[in-house]
C-alpha positions as CSV (number, residue, x, y, z in Angstrom):
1,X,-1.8,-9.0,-24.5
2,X,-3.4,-10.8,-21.5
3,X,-2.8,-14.3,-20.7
4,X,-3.2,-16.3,-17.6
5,X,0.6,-17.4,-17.1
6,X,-0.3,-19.3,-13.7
7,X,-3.8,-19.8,-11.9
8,X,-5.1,-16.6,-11.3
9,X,-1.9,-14.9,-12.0
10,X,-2.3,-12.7,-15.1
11,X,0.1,-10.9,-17.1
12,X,-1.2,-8.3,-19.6
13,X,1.1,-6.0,-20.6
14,X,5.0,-7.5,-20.2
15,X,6.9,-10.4,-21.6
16,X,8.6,-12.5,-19.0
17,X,10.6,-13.8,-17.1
18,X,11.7,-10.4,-15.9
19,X,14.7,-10.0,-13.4
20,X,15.1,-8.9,-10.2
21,X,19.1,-7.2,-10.9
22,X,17.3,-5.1,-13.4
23,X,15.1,-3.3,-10.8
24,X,16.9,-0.9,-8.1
25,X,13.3,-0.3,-5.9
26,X,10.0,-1.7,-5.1
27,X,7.2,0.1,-3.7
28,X,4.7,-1.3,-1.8
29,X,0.9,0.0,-1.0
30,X,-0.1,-1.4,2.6
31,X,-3.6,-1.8,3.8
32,X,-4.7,-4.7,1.9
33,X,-1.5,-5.4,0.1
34,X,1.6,-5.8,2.6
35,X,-1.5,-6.3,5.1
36,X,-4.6,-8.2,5.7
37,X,-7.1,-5.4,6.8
38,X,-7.9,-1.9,6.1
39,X,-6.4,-0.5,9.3
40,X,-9.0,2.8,9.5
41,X,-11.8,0.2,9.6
42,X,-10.6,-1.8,12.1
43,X,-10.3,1.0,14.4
44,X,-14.0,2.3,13.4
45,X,-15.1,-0.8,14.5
46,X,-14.1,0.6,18.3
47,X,-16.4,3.3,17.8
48,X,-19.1,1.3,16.3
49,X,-18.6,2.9,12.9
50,X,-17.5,0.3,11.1
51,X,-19.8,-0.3,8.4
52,X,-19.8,3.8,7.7
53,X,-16.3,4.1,7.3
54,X,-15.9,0.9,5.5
55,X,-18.2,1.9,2.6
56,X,-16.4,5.3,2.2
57,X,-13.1,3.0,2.1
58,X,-14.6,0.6,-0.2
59,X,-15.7,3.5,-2.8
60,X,-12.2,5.4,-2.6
61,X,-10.5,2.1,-3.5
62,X,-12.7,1.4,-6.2
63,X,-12.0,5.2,-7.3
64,X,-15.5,6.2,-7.3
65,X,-14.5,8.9,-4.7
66,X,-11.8,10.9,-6.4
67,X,-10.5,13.0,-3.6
68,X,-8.8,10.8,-1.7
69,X,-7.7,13.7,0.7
70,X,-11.5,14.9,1.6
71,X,-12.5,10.7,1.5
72,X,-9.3,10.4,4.4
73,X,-10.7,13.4,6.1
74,X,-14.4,12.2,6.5
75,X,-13.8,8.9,7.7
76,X,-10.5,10.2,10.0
77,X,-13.2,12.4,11.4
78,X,-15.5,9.5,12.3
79,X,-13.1,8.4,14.6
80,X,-13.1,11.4,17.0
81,X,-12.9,10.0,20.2
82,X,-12.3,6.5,20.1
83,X,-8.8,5.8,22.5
84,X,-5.4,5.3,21.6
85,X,-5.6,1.7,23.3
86,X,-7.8,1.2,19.9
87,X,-5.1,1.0,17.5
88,X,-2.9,-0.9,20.0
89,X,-5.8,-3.6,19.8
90,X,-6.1,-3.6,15.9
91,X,-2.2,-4.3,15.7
92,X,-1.8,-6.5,18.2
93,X,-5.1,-8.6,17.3
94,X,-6.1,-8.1,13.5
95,X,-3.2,-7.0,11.8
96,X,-0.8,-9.8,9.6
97,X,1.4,-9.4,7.3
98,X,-0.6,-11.1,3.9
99,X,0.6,-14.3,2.6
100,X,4.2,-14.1,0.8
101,X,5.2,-10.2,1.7
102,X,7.6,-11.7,4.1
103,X,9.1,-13.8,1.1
104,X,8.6,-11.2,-1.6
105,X,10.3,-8.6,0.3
106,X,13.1,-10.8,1.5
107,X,14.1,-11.7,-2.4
108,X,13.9,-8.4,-3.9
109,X,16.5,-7.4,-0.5
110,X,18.7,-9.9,-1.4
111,X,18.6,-9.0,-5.3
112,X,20.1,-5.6,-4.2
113,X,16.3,-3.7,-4.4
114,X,15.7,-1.3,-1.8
115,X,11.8,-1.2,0.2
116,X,9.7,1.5,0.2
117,X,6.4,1.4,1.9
118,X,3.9,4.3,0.8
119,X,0.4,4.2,2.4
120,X,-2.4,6.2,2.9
121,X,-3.4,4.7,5.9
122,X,-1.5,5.5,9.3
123,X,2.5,5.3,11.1
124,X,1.7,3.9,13.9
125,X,1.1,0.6,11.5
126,X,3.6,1.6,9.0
127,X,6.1,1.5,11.7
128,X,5.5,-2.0,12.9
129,X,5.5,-3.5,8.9
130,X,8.8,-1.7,8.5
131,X,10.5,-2.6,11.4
132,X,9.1,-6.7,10.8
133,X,10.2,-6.7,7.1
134,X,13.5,-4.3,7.6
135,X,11.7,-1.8,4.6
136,X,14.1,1.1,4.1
137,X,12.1,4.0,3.2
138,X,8.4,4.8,4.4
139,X,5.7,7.7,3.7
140,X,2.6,8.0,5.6
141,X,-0.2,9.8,7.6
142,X,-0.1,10.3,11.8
143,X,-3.0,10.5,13.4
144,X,-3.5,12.7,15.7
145,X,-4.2,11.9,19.4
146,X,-4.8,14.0,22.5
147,X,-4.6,13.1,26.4
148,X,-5.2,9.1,24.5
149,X,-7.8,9.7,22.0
150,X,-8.3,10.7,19.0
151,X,-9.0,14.0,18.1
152,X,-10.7,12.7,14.4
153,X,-7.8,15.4,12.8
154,X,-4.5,13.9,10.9
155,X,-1.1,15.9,12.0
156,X,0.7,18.3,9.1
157,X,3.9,17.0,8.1
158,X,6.7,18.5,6.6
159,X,5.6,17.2,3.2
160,X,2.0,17.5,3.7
161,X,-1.0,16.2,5.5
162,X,-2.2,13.2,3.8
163,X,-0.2,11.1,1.9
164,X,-2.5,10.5,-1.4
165,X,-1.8,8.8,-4.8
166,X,0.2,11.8,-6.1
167,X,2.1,11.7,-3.0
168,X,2.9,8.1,-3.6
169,X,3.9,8.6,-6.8
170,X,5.8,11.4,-5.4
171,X,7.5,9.6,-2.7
172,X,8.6,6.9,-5.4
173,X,10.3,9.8,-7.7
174,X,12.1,11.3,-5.0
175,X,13.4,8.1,-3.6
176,X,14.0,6.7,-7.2
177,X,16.2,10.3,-7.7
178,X,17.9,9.7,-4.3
179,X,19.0,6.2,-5.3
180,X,20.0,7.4,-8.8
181,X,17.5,5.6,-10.7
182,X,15.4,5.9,-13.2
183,X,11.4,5.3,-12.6
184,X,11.1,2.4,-14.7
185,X,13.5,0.7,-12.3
186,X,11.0,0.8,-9.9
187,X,8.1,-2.1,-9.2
188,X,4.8,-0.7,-8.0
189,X,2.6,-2.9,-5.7
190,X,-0.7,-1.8,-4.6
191,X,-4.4,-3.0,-5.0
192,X,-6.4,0.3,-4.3
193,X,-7.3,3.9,-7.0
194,X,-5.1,6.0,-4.9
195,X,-2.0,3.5,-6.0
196,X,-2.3,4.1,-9.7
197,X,-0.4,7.1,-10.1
198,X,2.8,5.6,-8.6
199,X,2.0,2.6,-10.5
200,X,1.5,4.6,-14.2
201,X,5.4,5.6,-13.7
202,X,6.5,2.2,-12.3
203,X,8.4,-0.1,-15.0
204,X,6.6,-2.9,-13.1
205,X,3.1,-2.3,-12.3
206,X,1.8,-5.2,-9.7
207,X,-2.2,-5.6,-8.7
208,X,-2.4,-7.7,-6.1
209,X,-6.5,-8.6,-5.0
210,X,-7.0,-5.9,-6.1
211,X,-10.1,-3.4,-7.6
212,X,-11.3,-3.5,-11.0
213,X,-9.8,-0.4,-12.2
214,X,-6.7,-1.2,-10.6
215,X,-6.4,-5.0,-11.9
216,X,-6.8,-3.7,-15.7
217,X,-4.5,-1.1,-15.9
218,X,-1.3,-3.4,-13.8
219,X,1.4,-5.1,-15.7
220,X,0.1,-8.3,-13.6
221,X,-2.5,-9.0,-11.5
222,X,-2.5,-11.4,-8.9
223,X,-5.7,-12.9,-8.4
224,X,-5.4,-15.8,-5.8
225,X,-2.8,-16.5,-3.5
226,X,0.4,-14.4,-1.9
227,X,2.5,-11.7,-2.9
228,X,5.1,-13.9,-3.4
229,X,3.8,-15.3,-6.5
230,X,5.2,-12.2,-8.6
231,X,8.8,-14.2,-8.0
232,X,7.5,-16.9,-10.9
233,X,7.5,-14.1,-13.3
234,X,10.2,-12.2,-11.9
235,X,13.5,-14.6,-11.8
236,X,16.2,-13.5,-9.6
């Protein structure tokens, strides 16, 4: 079943209206879903690199690089040396929240959901998103930097280096557990390869703008406009 239920806002494989009060957690992707940019690209373009670490992004997304890990690695590596001030002028100059996360987010809190943000890109952004849109749980990758710049290495974690698609898909199974629900009480949002794992578990599956491979295998893909467009489908 695929049918366009709005301008270019598809549903394929649920029946709605769905409800908010019968979800307990929504999990949102970041770089090019809760955001506008792909933060590791904006910072390339400090070290001239852009276009270079752009195309290994693009391809990962697209999941024609399958190790996301080594794919992280090589472009993290790219940015060996560029200063800390760099990421400072990416969020303070480039980085929005995209059109209707503010509102999105904002529902689900007030239907009872709790947030979780699971990115592969970088906490020093993560930080910033959660703190702007009050999300209650986060899981993603630190860069490492070194008298201010940085070293092109990401720092070990207690749960890992690099936080991939099986480590979002993880991360919403353990908070899922934690909160006492289930996994198909969860809503996955993402637009990238590396968030179809978490989104194969989801009860909700949610592409927004997002790759080919991603778009076909969602519950609904949002084609045009802002995240908040999911609330037409799901009533509250």
């Amino acid at each position: 079943m695929t049918q366009e239920f709005a301008p270019g806002l598809w549903i394929q494989r649920i029946h709605p209206p769905l409800r908010l009060r019968d979800f307990g957690l929504i999990a949102f992707d970041m770089d090019s879903t809760l955001i506008n940019i792909e933060c590791i690209d904006e910072i390339a373009d400090a070290a001239g690199k852009k276009a270079e670490v752009a195309a290994i992004t693009e391809a990962a997304m697209r999941g024609e690089i399958t190790n996301f890990k080594e794919s992280l690695r090589r472009r993290v590596a790219l940015l060996r040396g560029v200063p800390e001030s760099a990421l400072h002028a990416v969020l303070n100059e480039r980085l929005r929240l995209n059109p209707g996360a503010r509102e999105l987010v904002s529902a689900c809190q007030a239907a009872g959901l709790k947030v979780l943000l699971v990115s592969g890109g970088f906490t020093f952004f993560a930080d910033w998103v959660c703190q702007t849109l009050n999300i209650d749980f986060a899981r993603s990758n630190v860069l490492e930097v070194r008298e201010g710049v940085l070293t092109g290495e990401v720092v070990q974690q207690y749960w890992g280096d690099i936080c991939d698609g099986e480590e979002k898909c993880r991360m919403l199974t353990q908070t899922c557990n934690a909160l006492g629900l289930q996994t198909h009480q969860a809503i996955a949002v993402g637009d990238g390869a590396n968030d179809l794992p978490m989104m194969g578990v989801a009860g909700l599956s949610v592409a927004y703008h997002a790759k080919p491979k991603v778009r076909e295998q969602a519950d609904v893909a949002i084609d045009t406009g802002g995240l908040d467009r999911l609330l037409t489908i799901l009533k509250r």
